[in-house]
Kinemage of the C-alpha trace (Angstrom):
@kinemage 1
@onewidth
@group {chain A} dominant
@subgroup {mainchain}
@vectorlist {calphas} color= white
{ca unk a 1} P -35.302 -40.005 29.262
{ca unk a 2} L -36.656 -39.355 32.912
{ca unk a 3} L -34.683 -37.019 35.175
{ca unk a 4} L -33.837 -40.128 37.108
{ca unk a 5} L -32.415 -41.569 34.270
{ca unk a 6} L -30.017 -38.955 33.084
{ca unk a 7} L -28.598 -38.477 36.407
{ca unk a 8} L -27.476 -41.775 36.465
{ca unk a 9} L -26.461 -42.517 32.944
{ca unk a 10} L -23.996 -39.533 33.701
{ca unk a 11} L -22.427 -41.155 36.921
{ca unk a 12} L -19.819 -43.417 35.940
{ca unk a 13} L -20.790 -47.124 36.032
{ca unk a 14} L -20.826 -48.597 39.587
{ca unk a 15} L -18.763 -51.313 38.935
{ca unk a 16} L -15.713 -49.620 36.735
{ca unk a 17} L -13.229 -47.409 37.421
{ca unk a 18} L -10.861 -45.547 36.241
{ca unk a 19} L -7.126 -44.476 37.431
{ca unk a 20} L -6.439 -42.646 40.044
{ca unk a 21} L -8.563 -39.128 39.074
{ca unk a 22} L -6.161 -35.594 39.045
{ca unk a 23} L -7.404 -33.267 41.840
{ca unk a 24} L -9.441 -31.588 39.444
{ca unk a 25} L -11.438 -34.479 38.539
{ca unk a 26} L -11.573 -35.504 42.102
{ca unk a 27} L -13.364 -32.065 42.567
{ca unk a 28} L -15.741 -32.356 39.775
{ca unk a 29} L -17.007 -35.857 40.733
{ca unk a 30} L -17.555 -34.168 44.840
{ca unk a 31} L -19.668 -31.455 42.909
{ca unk a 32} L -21.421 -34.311 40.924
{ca unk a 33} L -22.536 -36.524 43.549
{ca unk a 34} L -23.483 -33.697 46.087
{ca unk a 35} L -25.525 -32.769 42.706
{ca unk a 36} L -27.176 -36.284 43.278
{ca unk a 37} L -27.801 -36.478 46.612
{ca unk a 38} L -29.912 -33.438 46.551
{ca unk a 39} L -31.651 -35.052 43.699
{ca unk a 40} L -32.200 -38.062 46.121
{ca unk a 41} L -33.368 -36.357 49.045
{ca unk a 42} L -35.648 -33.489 47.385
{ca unk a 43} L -38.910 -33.154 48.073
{ca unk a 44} L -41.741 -35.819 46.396
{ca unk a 45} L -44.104 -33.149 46.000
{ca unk a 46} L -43.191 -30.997 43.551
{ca unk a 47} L -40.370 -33.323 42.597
{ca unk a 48} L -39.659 -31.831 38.906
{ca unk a 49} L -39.632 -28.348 39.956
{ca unk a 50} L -37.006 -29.423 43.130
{ca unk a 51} L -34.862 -31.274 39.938
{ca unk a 52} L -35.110 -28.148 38.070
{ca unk a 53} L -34.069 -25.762 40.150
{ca unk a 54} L -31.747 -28.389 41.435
{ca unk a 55} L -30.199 -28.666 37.893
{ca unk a 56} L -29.730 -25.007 37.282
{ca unk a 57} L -27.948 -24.419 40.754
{ca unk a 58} L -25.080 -26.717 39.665
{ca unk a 59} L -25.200 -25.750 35.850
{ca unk a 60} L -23.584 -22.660 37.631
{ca unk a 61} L -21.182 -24.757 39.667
{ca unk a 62} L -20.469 -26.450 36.898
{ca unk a 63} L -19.326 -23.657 34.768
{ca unk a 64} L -17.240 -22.219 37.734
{ca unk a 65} L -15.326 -25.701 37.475
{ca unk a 66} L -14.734 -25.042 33.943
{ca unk a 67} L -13.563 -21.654 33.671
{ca unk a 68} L -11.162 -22.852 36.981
{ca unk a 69} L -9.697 -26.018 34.948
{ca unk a 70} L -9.972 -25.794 31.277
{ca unk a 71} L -7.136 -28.499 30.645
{ca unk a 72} L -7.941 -30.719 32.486
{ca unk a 73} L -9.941 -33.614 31.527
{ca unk a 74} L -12.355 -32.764 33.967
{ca unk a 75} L -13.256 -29.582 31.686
{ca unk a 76} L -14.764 -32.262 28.881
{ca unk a 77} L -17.032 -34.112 32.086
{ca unk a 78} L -18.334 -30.370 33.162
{ca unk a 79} L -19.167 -29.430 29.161
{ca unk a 80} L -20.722 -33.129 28.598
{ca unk a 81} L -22.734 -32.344 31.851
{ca unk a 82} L -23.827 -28.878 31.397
{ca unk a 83} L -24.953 -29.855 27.704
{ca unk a 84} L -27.056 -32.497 28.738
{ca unk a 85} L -28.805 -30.929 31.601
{ca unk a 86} L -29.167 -27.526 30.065
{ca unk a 87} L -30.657 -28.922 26.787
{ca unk a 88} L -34.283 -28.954 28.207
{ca unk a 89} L -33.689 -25.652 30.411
{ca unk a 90} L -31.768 -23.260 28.354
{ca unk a 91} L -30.656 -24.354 24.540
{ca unk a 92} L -27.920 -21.444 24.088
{ca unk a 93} L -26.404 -22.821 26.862
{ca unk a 94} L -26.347 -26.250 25.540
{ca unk a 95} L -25.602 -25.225 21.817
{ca unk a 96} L -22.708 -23.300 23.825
{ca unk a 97} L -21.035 -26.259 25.427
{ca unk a 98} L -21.208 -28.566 22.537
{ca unk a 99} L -19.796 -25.862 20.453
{ca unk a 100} L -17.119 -25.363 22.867
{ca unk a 101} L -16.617 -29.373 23.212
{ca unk a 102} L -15.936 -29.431 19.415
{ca unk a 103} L -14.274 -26.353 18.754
{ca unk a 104} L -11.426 -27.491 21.819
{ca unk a 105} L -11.558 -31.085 22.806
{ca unk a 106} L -12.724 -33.361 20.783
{ca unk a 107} L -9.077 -33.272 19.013
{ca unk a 108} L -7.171 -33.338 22.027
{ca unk a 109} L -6.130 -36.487 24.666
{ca unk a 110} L -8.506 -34.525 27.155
{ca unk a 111} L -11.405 -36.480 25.608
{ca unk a 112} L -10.274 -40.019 26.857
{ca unk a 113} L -11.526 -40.480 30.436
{ca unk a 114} L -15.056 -39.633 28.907
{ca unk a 115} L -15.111 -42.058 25.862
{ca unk a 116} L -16.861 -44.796 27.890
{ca unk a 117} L -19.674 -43.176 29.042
{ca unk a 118} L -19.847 -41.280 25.924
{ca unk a 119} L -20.470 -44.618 24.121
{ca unk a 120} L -22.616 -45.702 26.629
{ca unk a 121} L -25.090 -42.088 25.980
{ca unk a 122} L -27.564 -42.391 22.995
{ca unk a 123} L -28.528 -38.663 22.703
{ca unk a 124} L -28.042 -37.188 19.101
{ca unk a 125} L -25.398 -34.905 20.486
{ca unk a 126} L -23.364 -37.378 22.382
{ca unk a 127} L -23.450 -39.811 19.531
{ca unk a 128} L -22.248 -37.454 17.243
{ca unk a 129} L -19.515 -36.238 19.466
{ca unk a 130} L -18.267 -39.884 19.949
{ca unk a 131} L -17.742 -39.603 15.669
{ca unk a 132} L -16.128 -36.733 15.954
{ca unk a 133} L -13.600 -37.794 17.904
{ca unk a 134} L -13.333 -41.154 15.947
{ca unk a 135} L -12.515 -39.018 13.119
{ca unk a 136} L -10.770 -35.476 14.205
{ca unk a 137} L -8.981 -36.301 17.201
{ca unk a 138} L -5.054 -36.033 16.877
{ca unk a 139} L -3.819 -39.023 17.998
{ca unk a 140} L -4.876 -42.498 15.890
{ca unk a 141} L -5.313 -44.489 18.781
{ca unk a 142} L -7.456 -41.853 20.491
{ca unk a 143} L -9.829 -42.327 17.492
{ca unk a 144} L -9.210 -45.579 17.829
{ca unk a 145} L -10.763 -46.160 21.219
{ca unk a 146} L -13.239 -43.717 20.413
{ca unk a 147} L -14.672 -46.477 17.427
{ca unk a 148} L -13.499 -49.302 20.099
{ca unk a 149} L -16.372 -47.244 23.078
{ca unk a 150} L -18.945 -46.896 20.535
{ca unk a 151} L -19.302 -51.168 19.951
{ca unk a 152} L -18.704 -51.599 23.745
{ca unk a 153} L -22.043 -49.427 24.437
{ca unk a 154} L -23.709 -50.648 21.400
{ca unk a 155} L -22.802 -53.917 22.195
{ca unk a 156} L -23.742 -53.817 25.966
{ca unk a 157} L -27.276 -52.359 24.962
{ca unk a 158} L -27.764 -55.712 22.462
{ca unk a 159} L -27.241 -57.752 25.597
{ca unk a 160} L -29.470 -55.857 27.398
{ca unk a 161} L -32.540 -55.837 25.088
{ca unk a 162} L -31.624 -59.410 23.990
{ca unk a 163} L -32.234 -61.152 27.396
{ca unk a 164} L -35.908 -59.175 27.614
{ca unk a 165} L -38.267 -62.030 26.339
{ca unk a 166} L -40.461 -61.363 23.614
{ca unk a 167} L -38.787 -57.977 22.068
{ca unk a 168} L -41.253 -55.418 20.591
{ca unk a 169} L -41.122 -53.849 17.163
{ca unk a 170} L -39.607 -50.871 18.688
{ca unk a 171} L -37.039 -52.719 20.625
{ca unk a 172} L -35.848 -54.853 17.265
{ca unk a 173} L -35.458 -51.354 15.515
{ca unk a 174} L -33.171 -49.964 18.610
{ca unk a 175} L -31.219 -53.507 17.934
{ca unk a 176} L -30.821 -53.046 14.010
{ca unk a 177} L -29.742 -49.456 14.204
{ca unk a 178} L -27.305 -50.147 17.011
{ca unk a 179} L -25.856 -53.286 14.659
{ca unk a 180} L -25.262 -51.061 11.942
{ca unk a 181} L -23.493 -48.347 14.212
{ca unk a 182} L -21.268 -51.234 15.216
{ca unk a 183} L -20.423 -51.984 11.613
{ca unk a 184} L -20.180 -48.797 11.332
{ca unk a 185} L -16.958 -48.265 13.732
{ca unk a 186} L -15.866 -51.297 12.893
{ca unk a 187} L -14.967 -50.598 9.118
{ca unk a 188} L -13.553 -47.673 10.858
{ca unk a 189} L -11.058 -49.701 13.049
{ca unk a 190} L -10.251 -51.512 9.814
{ca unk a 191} L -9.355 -48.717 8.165
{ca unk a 192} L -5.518 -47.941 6.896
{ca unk a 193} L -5.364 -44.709 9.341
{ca unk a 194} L -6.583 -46.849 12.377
{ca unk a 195} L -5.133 -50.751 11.413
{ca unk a 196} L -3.113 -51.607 14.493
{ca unk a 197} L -3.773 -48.367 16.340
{ca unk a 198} L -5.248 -50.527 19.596
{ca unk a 199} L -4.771 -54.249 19.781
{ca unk a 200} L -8.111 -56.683 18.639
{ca unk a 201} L -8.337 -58.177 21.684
{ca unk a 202} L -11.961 -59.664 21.428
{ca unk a 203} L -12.644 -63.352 22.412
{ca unk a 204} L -10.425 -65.447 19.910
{ca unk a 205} L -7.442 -63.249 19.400
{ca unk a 206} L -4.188 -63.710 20.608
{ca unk a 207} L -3.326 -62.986 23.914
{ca unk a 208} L -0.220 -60.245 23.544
{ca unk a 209} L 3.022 -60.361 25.898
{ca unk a 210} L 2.703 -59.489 29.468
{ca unk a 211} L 5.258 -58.961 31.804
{ca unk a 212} L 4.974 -57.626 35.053
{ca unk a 213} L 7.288 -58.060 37.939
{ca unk a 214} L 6.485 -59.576 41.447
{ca unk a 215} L 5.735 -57.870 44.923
{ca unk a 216} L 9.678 -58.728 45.776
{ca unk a 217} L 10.896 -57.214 41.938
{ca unk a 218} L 11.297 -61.231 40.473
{ca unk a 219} L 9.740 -61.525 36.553
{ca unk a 220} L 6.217 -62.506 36.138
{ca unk a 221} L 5.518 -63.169 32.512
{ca unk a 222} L 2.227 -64.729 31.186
{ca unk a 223} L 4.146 -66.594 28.510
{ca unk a 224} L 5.116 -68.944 31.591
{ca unk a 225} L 1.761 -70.220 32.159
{ca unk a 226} L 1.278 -71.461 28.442
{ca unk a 227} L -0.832 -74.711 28.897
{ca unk a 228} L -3.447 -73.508 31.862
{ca unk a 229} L -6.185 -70.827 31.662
{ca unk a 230} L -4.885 -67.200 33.012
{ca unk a 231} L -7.269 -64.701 34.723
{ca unk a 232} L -5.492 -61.535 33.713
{ca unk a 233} L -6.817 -59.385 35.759
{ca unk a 234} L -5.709 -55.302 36.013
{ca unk a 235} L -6.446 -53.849 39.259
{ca unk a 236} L -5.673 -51.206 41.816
{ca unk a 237} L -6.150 -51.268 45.078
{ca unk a 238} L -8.338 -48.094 45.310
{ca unk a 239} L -10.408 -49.786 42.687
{ca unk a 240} L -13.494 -50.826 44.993
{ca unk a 241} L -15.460 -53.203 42.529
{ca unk a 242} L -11.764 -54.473 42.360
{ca unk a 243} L -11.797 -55.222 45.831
{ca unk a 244} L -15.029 -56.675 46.290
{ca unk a 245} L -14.265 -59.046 43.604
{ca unk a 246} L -11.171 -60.498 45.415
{ca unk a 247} L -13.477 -62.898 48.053
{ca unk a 248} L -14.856 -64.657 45.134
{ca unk a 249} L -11.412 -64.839 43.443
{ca unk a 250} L -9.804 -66.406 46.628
{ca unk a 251} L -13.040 -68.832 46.257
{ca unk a 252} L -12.398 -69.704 42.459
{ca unk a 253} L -8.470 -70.127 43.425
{ca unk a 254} L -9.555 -72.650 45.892
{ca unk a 255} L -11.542 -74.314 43.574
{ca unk a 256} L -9.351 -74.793 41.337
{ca unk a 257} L -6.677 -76.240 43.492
{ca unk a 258} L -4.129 -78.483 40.822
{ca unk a 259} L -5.875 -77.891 37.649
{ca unk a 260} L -4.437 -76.255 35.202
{ca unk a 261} L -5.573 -72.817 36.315
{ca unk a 262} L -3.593 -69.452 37.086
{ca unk a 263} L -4.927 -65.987 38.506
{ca unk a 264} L -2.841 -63.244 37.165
{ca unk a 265} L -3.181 -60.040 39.755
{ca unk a 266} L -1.603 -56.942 37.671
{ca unk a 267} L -1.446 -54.064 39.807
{ca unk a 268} L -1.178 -50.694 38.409
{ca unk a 269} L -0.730 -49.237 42.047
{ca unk a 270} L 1.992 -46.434 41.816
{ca unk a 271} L 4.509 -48.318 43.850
{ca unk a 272} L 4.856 -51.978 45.153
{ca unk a 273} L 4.842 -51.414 49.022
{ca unk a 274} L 1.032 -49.588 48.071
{ca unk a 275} L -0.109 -53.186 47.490
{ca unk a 276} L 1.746 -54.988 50.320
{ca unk a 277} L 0.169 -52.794 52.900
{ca unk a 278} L -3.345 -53.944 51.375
{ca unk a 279} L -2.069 -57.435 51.670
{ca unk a 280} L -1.498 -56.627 55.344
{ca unk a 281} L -5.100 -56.311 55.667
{ca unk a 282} L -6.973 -58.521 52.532
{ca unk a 283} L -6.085 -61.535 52.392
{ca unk a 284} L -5.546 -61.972 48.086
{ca unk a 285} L -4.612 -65.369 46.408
{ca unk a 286} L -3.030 -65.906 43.314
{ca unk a 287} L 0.143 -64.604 41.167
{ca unk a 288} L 0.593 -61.031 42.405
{ca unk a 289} L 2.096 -58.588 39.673
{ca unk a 290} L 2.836 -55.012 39.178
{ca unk a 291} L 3.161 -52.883 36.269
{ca unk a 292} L 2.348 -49.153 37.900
{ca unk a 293} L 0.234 -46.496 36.461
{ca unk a 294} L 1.759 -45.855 33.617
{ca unk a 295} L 3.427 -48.981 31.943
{ca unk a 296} L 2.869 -49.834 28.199
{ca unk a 297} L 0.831 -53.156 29.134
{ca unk a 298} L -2.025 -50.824 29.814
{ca unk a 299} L -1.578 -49.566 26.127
{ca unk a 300} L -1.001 -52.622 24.515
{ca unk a 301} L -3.978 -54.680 26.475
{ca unk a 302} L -6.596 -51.461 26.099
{ca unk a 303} L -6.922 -51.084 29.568
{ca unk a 304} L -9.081 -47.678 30.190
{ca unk a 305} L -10.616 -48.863 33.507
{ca unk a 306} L -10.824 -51.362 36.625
{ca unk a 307} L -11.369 -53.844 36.668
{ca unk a 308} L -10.108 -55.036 33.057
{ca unk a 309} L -10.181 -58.586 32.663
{ca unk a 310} L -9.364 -60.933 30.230
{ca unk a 311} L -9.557 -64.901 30.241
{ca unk a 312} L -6.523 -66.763 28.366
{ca unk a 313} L -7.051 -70.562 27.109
{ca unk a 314} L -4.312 -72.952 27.642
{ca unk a 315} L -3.277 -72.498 24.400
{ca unk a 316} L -2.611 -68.555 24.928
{ca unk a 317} L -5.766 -67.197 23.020
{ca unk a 318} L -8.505 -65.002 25.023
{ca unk a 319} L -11.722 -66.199 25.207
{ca unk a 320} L -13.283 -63.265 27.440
{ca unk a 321} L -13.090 -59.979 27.841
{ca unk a 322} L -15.561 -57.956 30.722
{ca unk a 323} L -15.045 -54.291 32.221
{ca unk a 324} L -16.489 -54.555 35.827
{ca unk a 325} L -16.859 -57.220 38.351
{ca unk a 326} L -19.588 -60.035 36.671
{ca unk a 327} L -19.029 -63.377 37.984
{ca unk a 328} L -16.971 -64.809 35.576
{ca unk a 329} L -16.147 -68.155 37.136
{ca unk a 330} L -18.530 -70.241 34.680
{ca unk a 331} L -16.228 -69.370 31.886
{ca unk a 332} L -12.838 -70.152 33.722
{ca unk a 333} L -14.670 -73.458 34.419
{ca unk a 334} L -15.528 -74.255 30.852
{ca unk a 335} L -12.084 -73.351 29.466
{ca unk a 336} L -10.307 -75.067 32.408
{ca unk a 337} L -12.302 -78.695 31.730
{ca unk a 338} L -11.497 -77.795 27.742
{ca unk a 339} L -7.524 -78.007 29.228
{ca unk a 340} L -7.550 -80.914 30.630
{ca unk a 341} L -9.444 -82.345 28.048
{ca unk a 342} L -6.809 -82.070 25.478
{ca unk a 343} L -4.248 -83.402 27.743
């Protein structure tokens, strides 16, 4: 993997995110991007040595964040980053962190904010990391959604390879071997310890019970929309792919103007008034609910990061499931002509 590469495999994906970050994290991700904007803006002659000596400035830094916040789970985002970007430069210091990443986190709920990108990382160290937590953290569901990252990452690398025309040898291996993983964590997830841990929410499950409340504190419940397709759609407004998405949501609403066809806003804003004042300025269509930061919808649908959206039939089963903000209208199309088909 190229220097280039690395750097941005580490960022968190441009069009997720997750909730609000403590003031540690917040810290840690200032340190990280100044990180990459000197990696932008060095030098093209000479460029490796400027990303070397670029790399070992902030492996410092980032072991001064460490030793400053060592429970938060900002501590397991400096030790993921300092192993990675020491393990060409100095290999105690990488042997170090994953030692101390195994040896104090990977039982602990500090692990959690990281599981995405950890699925998303195909080093040997990162990989194996991601099993140890599947099978050593504390908590089931923590192991759980530790199984759950690995086939998201797996699964978003099969689409990626898939849509290249005419796959090489090489490329069909990388597909086989990320199948099996998937199998893999799945016969995990099926496994007595882990049954039931985190809902199966994947295209043709049930949709579970939502119920939110309204801007004004009146019941919003998704079992009240049985018969038309629901866009359930977790949000914040801080969230900016969130925000960017609404536009084209207002546009789809439109569109679908007396069909059968409901957009299901669920803010987890920490208060109510937080999303009226960005109504003052956006203009948002749609059913507006709000469950806050820390209701157990965000449990029970697996929501780790915004946007989360799913896509409910008219007969209360989902049919899509996408982290980020891809154009999903297609798919509300399709299911919305199915509906009034089988009027």
């Amino acid at each position: 993997m190229t220097p280039l590469l690395l750097v941005l495999a580490l960022a968190a994906p441009p069009d997720v995110v997750s909730l609000p970050p403590t003031d540690a994290q917040k810290a840690f991700d200032a340190l990280f991007w100044e990180m990459q904007q000197q990696m932008r803006d060095r030098p093209k002659e000479d460029a490796d040595k400027h990303f070397d000596a670029i790399s070992r400035e902030y492996l410092v830094k980032f072991e001064d964040h460490l030793s400053k916040h060592p429970n938060d789970p900002s501590a397991v985002t400096a030790l993921l980053n300092i192993a990675a970007y020491s393990r060409n430069r100095d290999p105690a210091q990488h042997d170090r962190a994953v030692a101390r990443l195994r040896k104090e986190y990977v039982h602990t709920p500090l692990v959690v904010p990281s599981l995405r990108n950890l699925g998303l990382r195909q080093n040997e160290f990162e990989r194996e990391l991601l099993h140890e937590i599947g099978d050593r953290n504390e908590s089931a569901r923590v192991r759980a959604l530790a199984w759950r990252a690995l086939i998201n990452g797996r699964e978003s690398y099969i689409s990626l390879h898939r849509a290249v025309p005419n796959l090489t040898d090489s490329q069909r291996a990388d597909i086989a071997a990320w199948e099996k993983d998937i199998a893999f964590a799945r016969e995990k997830l099926a496994g007595a310890d882990l049954r039931g841990a985190i809902a199966d929410l994947s295209p043709g499950s049930p949709a579970p019970a939502l119920a939110a409340v309204d801007l004004d504190g009146r019941k919003v419940d998704l079992a009240d929309y049985k018969g038309k397709v629901v866009v359930v759609d977790f949000w914040h407004t801080h969230c900016g792919p969130c925000v960017r998405m609404i536009p084209r949501a207002n546009e789809l609403i439109q569109e679908m103007k007396d069909k059968p066809f409901v957009h299901l806003g669920v803010s987890v804003d920490e208060t109510r008034d937080a999303v009226r004042e960005f109504h003052k300025k956006t203009e948002q269509l749609g059913v507006h609910g709000w469950v806050g930061w820390n209701s157990p919808a965000l449990e029970v649908w697996n929501v780790e990061a915004y946007p989360t959206i799913f896509l409910v039939d008219h007969r209360g089963v989902i049919r899509h499931h996408q982290l980020g903000s891809a154009d999903y209208g297609d798919v509300a199309r399709g299911l919305v002509k199915k509906a009034v088909d089988d009027k």
